[in-house]
N, CA, C and O of each residue as an XYZ file, in Angstrom:
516
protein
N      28.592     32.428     -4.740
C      28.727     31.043     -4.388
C      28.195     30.847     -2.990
O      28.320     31.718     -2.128
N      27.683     29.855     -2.809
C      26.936     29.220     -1.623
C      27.512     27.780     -0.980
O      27.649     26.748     -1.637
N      27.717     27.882     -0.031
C      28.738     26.695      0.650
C      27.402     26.361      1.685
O      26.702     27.164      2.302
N      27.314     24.625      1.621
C      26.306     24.254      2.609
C      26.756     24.205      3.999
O      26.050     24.409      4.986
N      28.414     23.817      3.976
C      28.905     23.695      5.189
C      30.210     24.968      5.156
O      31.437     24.873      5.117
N      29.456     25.917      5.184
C      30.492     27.014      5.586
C      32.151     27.131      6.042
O      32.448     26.539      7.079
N      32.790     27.563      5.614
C      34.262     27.085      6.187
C      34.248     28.005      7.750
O      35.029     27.486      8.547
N      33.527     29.236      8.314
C      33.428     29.191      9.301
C      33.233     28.197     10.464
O      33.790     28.134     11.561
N      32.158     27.348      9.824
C      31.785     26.022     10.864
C      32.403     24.831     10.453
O      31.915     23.831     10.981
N      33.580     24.579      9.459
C      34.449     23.866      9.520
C      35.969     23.940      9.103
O      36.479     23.114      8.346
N      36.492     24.758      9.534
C      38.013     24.833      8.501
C      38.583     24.213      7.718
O      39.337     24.631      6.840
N      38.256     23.055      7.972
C      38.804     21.547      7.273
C      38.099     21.084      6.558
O      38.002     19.870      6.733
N      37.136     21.719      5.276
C      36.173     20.991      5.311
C      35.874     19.423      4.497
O      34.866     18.718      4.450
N      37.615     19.235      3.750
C      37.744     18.411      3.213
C      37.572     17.123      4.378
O      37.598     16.004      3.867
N      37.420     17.162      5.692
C      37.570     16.226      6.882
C      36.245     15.661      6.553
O      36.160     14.465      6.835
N      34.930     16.318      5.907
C      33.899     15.729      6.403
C      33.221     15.461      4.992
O      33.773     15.853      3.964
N      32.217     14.898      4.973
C      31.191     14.865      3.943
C      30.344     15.836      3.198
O      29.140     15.637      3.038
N      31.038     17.007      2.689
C      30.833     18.213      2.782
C      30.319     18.628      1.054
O      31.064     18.769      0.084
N      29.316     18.712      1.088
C      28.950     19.788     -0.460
C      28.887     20.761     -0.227
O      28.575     21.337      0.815
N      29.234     21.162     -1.364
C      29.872     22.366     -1.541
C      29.241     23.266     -3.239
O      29.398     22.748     -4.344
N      28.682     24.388     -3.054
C      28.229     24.813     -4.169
C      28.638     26.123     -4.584
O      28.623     27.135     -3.883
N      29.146     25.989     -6.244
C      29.240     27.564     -7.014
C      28.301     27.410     -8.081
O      27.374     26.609     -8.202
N      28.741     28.402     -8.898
C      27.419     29.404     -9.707
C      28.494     29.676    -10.475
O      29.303     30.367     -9.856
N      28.811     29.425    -11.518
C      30.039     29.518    -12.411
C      29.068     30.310    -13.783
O      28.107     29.786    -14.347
N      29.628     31.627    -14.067
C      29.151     31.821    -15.571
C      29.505     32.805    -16.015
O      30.020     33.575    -15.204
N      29.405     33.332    -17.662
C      30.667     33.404    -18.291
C      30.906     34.897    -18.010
O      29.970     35.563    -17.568
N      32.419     35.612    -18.301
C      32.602     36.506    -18.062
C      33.478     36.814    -18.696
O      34.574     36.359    -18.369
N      33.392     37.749    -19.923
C      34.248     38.358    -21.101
C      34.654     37.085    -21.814
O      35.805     37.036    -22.248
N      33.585     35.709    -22.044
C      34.100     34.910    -22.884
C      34.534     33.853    -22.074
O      34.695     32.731    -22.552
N      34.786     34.161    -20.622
C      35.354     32.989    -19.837
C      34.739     32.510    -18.774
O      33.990     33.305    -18.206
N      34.869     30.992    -18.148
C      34.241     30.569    -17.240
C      34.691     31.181    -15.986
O      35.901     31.386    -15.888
N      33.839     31.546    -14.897
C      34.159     32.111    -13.646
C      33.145     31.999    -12.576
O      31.982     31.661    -12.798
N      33.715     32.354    -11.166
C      32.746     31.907    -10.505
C      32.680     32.873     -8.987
O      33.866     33.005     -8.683
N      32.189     33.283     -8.378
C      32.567     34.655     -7.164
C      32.201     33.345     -5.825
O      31.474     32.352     -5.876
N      32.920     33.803     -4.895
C      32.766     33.030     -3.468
C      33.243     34.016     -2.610
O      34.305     33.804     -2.026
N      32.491     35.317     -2.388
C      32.738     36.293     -1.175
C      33.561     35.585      0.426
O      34.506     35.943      1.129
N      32.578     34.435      0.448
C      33.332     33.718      1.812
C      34.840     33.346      1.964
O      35.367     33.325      3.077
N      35.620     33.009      0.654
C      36.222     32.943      0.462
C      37.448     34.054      0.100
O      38.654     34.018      0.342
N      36.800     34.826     -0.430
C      37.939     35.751     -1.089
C      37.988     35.589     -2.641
O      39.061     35.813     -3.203
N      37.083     35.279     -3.246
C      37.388     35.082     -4.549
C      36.198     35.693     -5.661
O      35.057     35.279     -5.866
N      36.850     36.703     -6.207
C      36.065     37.646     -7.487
C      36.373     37.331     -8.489
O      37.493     37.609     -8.919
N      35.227     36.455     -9.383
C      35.372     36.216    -11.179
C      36.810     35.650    -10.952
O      37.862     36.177    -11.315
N      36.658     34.535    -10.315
C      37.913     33.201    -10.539
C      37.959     32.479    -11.406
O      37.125     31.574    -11.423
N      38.686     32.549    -12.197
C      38.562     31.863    -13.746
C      38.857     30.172    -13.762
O      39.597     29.578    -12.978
N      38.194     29.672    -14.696
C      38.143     28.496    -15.135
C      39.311     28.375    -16.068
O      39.144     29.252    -16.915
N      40.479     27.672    -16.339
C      41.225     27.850    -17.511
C      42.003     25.672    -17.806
O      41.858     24.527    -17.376
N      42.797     26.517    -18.848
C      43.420     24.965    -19.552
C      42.917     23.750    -19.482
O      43.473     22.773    -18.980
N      41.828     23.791    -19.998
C      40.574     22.739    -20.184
C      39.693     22.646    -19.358
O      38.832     21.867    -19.766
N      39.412     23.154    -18.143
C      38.454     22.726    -17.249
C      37.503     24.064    -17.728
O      36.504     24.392    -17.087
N      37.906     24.694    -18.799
C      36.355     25.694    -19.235
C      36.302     24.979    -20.603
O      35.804     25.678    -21.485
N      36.663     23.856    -20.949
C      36.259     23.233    -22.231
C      35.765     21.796    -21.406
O      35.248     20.930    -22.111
N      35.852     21.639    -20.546
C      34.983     20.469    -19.731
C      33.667     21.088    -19.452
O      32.626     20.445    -19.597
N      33.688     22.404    -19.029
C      32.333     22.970    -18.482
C      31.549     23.305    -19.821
O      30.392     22.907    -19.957
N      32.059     23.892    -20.608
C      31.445     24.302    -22.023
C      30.427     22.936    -22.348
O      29.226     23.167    -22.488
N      31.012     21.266    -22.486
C      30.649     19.878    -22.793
C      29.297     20.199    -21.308
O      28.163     20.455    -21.713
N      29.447     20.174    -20.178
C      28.868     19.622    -19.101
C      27.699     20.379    -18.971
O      26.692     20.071    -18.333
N      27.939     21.548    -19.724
C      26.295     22.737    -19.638
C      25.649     22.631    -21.105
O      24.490     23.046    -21.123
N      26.158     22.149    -22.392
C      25.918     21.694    -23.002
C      23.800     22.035    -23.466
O      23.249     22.909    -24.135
N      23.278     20.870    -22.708
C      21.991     20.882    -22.522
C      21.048     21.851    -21.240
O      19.897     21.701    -20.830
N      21.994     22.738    -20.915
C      21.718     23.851    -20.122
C      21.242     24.828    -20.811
O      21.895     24.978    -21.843
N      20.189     25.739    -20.674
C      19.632     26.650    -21.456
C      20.079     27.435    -20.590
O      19.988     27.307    -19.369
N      20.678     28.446    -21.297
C      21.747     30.173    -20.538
C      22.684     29.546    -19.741
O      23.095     30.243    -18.813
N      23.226     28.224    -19.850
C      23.938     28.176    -19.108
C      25.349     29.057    -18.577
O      26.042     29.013    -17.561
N      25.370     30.052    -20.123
C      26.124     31.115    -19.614
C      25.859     32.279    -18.919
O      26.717     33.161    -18.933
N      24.688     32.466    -18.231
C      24.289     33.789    -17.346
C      24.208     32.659    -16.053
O      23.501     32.940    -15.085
N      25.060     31.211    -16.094
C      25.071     30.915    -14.190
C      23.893     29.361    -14.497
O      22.793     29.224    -15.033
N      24.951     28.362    -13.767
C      24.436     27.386    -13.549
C      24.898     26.801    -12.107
O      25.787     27.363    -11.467
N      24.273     25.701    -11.662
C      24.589     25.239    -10.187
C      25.184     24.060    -10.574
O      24.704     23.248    -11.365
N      26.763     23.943     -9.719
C      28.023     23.222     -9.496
C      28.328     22.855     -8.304
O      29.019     23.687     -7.717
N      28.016     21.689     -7.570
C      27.311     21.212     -6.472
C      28.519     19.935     -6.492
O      28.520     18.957     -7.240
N      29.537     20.284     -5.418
C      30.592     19.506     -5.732
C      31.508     18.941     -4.372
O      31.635     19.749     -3.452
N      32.131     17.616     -4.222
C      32.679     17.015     -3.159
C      33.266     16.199     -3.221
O      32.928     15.289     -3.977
N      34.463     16.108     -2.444
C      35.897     14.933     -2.723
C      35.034     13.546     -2.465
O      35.834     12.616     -2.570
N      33.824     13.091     -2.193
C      33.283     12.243     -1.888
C      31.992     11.677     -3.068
O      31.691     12.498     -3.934
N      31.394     10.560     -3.084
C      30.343     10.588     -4.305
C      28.922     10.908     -3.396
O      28.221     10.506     -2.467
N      29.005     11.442     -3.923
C      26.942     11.874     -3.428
C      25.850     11.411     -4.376
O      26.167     11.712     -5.526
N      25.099     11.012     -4.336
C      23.721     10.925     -5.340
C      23.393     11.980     -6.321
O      23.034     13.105     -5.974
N      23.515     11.620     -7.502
C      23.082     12.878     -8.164
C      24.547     13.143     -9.119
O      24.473     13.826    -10.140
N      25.625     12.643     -8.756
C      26.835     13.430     -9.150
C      26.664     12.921    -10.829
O      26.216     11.828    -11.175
N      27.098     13.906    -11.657
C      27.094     13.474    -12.902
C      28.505     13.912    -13.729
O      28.609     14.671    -14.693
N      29.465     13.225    -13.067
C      30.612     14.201    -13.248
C      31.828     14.163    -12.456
O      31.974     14.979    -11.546
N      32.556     13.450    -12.667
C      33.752     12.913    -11.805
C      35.569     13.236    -12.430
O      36.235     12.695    -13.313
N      35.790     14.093    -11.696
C      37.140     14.507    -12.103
C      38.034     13.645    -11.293
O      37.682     13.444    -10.131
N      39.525     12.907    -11.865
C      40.518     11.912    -11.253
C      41.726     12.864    -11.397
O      42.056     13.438    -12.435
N      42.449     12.957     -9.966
C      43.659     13.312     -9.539
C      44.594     12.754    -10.566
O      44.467     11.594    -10.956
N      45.748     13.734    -11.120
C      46.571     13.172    -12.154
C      47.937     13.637    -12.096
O      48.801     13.170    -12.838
N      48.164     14.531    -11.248
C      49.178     15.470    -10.810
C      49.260     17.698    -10.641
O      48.644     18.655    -11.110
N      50.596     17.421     -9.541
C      50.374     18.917     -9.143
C      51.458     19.773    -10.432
O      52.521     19.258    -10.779
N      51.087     20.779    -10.870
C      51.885     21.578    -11.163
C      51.268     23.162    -10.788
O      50.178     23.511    -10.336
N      52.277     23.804    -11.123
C      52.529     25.565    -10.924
C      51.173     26.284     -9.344
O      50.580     27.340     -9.126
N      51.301     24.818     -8.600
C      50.567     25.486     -7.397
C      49.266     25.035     -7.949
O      48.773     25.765     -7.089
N      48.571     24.697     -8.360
C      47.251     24.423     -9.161
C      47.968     22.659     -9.115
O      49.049     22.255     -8.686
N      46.571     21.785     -9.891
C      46.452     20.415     -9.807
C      45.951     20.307    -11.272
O      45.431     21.201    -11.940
N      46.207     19.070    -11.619
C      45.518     18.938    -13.150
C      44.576     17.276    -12.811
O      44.843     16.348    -12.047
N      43.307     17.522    -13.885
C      42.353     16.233    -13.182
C      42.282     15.553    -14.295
O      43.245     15.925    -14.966
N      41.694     14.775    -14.865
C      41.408     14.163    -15.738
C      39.822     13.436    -15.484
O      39.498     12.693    -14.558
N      38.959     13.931    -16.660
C      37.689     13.164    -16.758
C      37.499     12.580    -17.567
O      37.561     13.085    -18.688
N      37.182     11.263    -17.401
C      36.875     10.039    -18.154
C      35.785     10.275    -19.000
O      35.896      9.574    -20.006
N      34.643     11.064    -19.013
C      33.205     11.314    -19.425
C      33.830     12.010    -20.803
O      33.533     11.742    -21.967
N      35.039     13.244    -20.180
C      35.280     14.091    -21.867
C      36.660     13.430    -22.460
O      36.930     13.688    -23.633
N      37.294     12.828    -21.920
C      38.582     12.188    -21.900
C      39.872     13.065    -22.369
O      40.630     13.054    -23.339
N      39.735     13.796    -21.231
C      40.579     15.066    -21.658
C      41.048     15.612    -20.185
O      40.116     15.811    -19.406
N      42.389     15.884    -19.691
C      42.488     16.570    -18.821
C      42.080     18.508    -18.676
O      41.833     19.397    -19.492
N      42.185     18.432    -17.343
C      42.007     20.517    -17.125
C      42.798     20.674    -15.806
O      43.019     19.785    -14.983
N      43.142     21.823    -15.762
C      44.198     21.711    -14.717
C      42.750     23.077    -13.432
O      41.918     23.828    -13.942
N      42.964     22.920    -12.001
C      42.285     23.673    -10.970
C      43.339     24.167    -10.765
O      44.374     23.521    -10.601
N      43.223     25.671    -10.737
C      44.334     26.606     -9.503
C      44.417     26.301     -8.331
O      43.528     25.569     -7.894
N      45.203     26.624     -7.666
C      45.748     26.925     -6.590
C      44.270     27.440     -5.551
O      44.359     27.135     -4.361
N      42.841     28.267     -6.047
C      41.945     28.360     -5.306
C      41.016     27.008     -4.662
O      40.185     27.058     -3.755
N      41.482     25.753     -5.490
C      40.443     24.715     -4.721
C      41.209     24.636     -3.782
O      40.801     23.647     -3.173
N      42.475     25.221     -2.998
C      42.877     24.537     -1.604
C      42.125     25.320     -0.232
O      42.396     25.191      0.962
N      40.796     26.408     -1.082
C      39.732     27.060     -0.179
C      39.387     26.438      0.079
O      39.302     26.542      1.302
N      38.795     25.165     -0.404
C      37.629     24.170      0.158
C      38.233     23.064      0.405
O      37.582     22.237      1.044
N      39.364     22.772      0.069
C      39.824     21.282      0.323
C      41.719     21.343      0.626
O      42.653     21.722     -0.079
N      41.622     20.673      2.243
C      42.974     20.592      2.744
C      44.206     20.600      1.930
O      45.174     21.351      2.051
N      44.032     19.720      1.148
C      45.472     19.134      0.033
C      43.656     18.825     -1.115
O      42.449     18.939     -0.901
N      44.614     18.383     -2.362
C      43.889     18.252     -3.618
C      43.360     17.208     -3.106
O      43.935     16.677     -2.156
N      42.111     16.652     -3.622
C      40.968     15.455     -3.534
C      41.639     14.481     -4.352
O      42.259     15.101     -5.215
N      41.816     13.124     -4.490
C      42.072     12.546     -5.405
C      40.932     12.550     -6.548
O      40.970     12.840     -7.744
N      39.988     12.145     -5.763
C      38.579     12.567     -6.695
C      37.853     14.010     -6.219
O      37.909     14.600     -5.140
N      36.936     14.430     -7.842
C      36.149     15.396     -7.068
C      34.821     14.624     -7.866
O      34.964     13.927     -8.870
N      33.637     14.878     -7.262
C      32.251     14.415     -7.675
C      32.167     15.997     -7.805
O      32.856     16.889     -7.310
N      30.740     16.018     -8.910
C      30.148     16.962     -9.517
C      28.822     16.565    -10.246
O      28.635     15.634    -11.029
N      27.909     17.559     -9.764
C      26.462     17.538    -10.022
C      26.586     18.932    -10.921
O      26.979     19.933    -10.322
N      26.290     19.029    -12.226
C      25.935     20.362    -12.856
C      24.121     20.267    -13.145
O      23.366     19.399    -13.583
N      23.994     21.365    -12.743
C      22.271     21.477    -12.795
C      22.309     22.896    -13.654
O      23.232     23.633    -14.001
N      20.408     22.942    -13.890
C      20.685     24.490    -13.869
C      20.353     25.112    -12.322
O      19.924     24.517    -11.334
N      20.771     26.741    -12.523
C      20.523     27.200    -11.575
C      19.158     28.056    -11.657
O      18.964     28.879    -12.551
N      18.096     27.734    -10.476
C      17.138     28.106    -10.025
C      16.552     28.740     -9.134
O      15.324     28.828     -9.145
C-alpha cells in the first residue's frame, strides 16, 4: 500500500484533504491488503465489505492479483464509490453503500488512517498499473 500523504508527515491525517491508496487482492479466497507503513500484513476484508469489493472489481480484469483503492473521508473527482457511516460495533464500524445496498462492517484498522470513523468514505476503484 501507498499513502500520498504519509502518516509520518501527518499524524492526523483525517485533519486534511488526504488520499490515501491500497492494493487490495485476494488471498486464500479472501480480500486483503498489506500497508508496511502502517503495520498491517494481508488485512482482511470481511462481513460484506469483500462482497462490496467482489461487485466494485467486477469489470476489472485480474482484479484478483491487486487493484488500486484510492480513498478519502472527503469527495475527490473520480470517486466511484461512496460508503455512509451507520454505526460502531466490536471496535470496527459498519458502512452502508447505496450503489450495492447492502451494509459491510471496517475493522478496527481504518483508525490507521483516520482519527475517529469518517462519516463518509469516497472511493475510486481502478485497475492497478
Amino acid at each position: 500500500m501507498s499513502i500520498l500523504l504519509s502518516q509520518a508527515q501527518n499524524s492526523t491525517v483525517g485533519v486534511v484533504n488526504a488520499l490515501l491508496i491500497i492494493a487490495p487482492y485476494k488471498c486464500q479466497g479472501a480480500w486483503v491488503f498489506d500497508d508496511p507503513a502502517v503495520g498491517l500484513s494481508r488485512e482482511p476484508f470481511i462481513a460484506g465489505i469483500d462482497t462490496m469489493i467482489d461487485k466494485a472489481v467486477a469489470d476489472i480484469p485480474n482484479a484478483e492479483k491487486g487493484f488500486r483503492a484510492i480513498f478519502s473521508a472527503s469527495p475527490f473527482p473520480g470517486a466511484n464509490w461512496k460508503l455512509e457511516w451507520r454505526r460502531g460495533e466490536s471496535g470496527g464500524n459498519w458502512y452502508y453503500s447505496d450503489q450495492f445496498k447492502m451494509e459491510g462492517w471496517l475493522c478496527p484498522a481504518l483508525l490507521k488512517y483516520f482519527p475517529t470513523a469518517p462519516r463518509e468514505i469516497y472511493v475510486k476503484i481502478e485497475p492497478k498499473s
